[in-house]
FILO-442148 format. One record per residue: residue number from 1; x, y, z of N, C-alpha, C in turn. Coordinates in Angstrom, 3 decimals. Layout:
FILO-442148
<NUM, <X, Y, Z>, <X, Y, Z>, <X, Y, Z>>
...
//
This chain:
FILO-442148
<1, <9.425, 19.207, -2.694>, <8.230, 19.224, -1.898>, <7.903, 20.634, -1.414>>
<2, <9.416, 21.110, -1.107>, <8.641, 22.255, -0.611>, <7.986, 23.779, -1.863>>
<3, <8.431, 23.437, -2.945>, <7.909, 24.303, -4.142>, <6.125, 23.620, -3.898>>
<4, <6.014, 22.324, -3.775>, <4.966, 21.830, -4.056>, <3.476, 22.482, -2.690>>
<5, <4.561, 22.460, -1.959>, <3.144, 23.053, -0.484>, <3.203, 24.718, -0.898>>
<6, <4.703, 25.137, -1.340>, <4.400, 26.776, -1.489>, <3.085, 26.996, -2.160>>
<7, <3.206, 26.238, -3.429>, <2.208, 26.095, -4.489>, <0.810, 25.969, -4.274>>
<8, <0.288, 25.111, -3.193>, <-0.814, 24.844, -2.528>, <-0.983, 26.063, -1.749>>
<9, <-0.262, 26.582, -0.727>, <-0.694, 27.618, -0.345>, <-1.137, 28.562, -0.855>>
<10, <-0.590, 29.017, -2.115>, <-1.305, 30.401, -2.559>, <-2.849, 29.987, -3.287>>
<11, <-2.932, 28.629, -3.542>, <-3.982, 28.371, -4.101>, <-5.242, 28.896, -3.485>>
<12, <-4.743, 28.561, -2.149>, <-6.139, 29.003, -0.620>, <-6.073, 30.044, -0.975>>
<13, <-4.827, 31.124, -0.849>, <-5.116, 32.247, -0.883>, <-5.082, 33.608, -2.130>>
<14, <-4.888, 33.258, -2.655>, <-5.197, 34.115, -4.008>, <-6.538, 33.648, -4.845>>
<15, <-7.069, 35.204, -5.598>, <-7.843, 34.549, -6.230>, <-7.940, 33.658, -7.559>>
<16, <-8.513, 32.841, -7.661>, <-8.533, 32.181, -8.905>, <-9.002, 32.225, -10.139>>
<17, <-9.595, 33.545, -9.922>, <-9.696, 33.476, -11.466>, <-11.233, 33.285, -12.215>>
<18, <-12.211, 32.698, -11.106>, <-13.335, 32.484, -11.484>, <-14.240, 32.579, -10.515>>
<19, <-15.641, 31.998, -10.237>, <-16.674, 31.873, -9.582>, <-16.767, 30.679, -9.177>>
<20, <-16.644, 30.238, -7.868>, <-16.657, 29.035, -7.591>, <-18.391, 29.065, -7.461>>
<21, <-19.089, 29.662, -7.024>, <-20.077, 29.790, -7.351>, <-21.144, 29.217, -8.905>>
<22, <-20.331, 29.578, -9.784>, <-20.761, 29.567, -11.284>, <-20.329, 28.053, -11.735>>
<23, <-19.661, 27.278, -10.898>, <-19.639, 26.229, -11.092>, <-21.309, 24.966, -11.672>>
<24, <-21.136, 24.769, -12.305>, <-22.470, 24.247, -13.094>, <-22.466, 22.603, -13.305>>
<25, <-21.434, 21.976, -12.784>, <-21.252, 20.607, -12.792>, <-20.574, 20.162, -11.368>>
<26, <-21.252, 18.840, -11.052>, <-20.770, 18.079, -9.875>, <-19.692, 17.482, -9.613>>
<27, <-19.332, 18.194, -8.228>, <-18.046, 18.290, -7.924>, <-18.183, 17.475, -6.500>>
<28, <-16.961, 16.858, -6.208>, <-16.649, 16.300, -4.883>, <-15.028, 16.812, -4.355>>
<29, <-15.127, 16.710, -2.968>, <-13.994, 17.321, -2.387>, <-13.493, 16.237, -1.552>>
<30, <-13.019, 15.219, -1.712>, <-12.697, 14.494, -0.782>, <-11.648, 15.108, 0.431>>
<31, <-11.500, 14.337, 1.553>, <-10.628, 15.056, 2.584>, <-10.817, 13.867, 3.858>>
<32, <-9.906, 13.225, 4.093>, <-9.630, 12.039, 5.346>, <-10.189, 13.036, 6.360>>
<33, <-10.410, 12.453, 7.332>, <-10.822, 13.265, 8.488>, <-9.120, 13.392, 9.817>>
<34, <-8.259, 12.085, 9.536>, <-7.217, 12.295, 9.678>, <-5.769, 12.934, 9.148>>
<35, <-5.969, 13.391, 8.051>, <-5.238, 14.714, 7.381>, <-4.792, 15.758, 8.295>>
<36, <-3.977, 15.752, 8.553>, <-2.677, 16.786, 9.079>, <-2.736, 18.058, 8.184>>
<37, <-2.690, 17.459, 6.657>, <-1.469, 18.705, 5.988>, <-2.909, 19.599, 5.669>>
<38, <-4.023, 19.225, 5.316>, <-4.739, 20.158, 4.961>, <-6.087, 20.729, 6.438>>
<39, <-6.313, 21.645, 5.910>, <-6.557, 22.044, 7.144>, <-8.301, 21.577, 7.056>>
<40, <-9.163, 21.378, 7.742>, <-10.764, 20.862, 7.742>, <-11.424, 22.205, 7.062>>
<41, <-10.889, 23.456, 7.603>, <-11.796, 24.512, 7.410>, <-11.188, 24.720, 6.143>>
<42, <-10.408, 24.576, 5.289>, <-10.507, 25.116, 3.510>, <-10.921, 23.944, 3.146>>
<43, <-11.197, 22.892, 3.221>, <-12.106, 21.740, 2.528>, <-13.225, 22.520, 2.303>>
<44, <-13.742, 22.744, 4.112>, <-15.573, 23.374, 4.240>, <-15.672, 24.550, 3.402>>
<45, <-14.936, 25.053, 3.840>, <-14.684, 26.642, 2.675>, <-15.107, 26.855, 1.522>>
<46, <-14.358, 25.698, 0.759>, <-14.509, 25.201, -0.433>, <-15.554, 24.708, -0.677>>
<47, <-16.042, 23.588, -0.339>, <-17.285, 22.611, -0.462>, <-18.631, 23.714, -0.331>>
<48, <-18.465, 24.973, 0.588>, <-19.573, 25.551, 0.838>, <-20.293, 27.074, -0.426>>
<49, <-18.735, 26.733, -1.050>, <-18.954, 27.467, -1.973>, <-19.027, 27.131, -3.799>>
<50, <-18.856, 25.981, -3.709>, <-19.081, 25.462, -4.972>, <-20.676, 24.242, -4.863>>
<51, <-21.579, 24.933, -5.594>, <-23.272, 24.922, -5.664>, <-22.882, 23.479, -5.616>>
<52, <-24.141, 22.887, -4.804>, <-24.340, 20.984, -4.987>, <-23.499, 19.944, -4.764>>
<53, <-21.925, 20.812, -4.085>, <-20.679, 20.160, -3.707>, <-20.697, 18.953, -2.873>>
<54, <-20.190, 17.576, -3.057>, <-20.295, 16.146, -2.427>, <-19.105, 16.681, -1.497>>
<55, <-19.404, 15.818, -0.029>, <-18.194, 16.020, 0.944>, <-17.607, 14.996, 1.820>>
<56, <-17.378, 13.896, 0.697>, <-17.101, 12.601, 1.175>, <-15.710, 12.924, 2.468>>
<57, <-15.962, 12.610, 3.461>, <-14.577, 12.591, 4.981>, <-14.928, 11.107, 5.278>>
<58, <-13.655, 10.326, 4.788>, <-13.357, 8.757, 5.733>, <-12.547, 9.167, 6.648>>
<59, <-13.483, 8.796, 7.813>, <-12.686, 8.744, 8.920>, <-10.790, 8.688, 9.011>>
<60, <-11.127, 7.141, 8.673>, <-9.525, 6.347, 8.736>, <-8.547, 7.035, 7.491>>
<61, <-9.161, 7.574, 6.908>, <-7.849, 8.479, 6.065>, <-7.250, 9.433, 6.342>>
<62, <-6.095, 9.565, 5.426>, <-5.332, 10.971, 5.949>, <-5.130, 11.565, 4.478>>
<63, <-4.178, 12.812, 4.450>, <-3.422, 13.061, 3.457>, <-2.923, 12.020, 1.873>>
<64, <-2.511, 11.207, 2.585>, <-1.666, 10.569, 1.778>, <-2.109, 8.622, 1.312>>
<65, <-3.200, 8.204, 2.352>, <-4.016, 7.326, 2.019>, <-5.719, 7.594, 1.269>>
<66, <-6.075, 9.170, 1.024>, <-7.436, 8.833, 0.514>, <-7.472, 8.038, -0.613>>
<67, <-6.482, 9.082, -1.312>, <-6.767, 8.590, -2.973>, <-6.684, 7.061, -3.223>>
<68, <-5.968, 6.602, -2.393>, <-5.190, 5.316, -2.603>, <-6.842, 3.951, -2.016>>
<69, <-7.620, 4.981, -1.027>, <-8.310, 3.880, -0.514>, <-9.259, 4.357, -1.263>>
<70, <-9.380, 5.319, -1.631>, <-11.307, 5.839, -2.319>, <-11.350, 5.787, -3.826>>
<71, <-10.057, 5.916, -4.579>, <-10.094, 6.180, -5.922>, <-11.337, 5.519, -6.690>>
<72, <-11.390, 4.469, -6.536>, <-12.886, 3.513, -7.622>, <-14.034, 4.360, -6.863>>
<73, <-14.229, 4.476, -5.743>, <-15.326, 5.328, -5.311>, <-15.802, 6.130, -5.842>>
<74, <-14.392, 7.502, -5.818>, <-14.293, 8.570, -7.090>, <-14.676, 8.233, -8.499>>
<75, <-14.066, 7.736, -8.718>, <-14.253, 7.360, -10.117>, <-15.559, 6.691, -10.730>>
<76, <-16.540, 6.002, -10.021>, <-17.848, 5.264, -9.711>, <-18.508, 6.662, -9.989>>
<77, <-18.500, 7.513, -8.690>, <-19.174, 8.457, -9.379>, <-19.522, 9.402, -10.217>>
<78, <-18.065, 9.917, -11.093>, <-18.135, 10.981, -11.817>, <-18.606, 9.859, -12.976>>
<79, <-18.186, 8.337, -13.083>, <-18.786, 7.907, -14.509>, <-20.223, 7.821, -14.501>>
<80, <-20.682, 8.133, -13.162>, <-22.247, 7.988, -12.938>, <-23.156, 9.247, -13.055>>
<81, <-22.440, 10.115, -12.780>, <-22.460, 11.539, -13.149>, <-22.526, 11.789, -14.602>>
<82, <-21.224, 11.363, -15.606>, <-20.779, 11.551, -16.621>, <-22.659, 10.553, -17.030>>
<83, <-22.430, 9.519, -16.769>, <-23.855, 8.800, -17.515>, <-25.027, 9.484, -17.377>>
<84, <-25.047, 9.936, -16.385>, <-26.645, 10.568, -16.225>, <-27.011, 12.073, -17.217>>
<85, <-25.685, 12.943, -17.069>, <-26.310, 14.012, -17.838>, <-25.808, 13.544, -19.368>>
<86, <-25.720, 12.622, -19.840>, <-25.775, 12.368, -21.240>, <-27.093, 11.737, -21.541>>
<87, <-27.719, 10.715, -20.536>, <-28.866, 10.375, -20.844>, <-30.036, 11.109, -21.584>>
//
């Protein structure tokens, strides 16, 4: 675990390599509003810098319950996404 948060950390802070900016397809950032491990302000950070960014926050989630409660949500939309720009 702890290789795994080192790992996350440098993610925030180094650069990556690209333009989050130049991003050209729809993206969502999910983030519980009860989350401990990640912090609110690199969600916003993030979300504010990748163009047209979704910023789904459930309340009642945290860390370790989003995926588990939102996944079909997620997934609903990128296949709705995925459908529309093929149309």
């Amino acid at each position: 675990m702890a290789g795994s948060a080192a790992a996350a950390m440098r993610c925030g802070c180094l650069p990556w390599g690209f333009d989050l900016g130049a991003i050209g397809v729809p993206v969502q950032i999910w983030r519980g509003l009860r989350d401990a491990s990640v912090q609110s302000a690199h969600g916003r950070w993030l979300a504010e810098r990748v163009p047209g960014c979704r910023r789904p926050l459930p309340e009642a989630d945290d860390h370790a319950t989003i995926a588990a409660g939102h996944a079909s949500q997620a997934y609903d939309w990128l296949i709705a996404q995925a459908t529309a720009a093929n149309a």
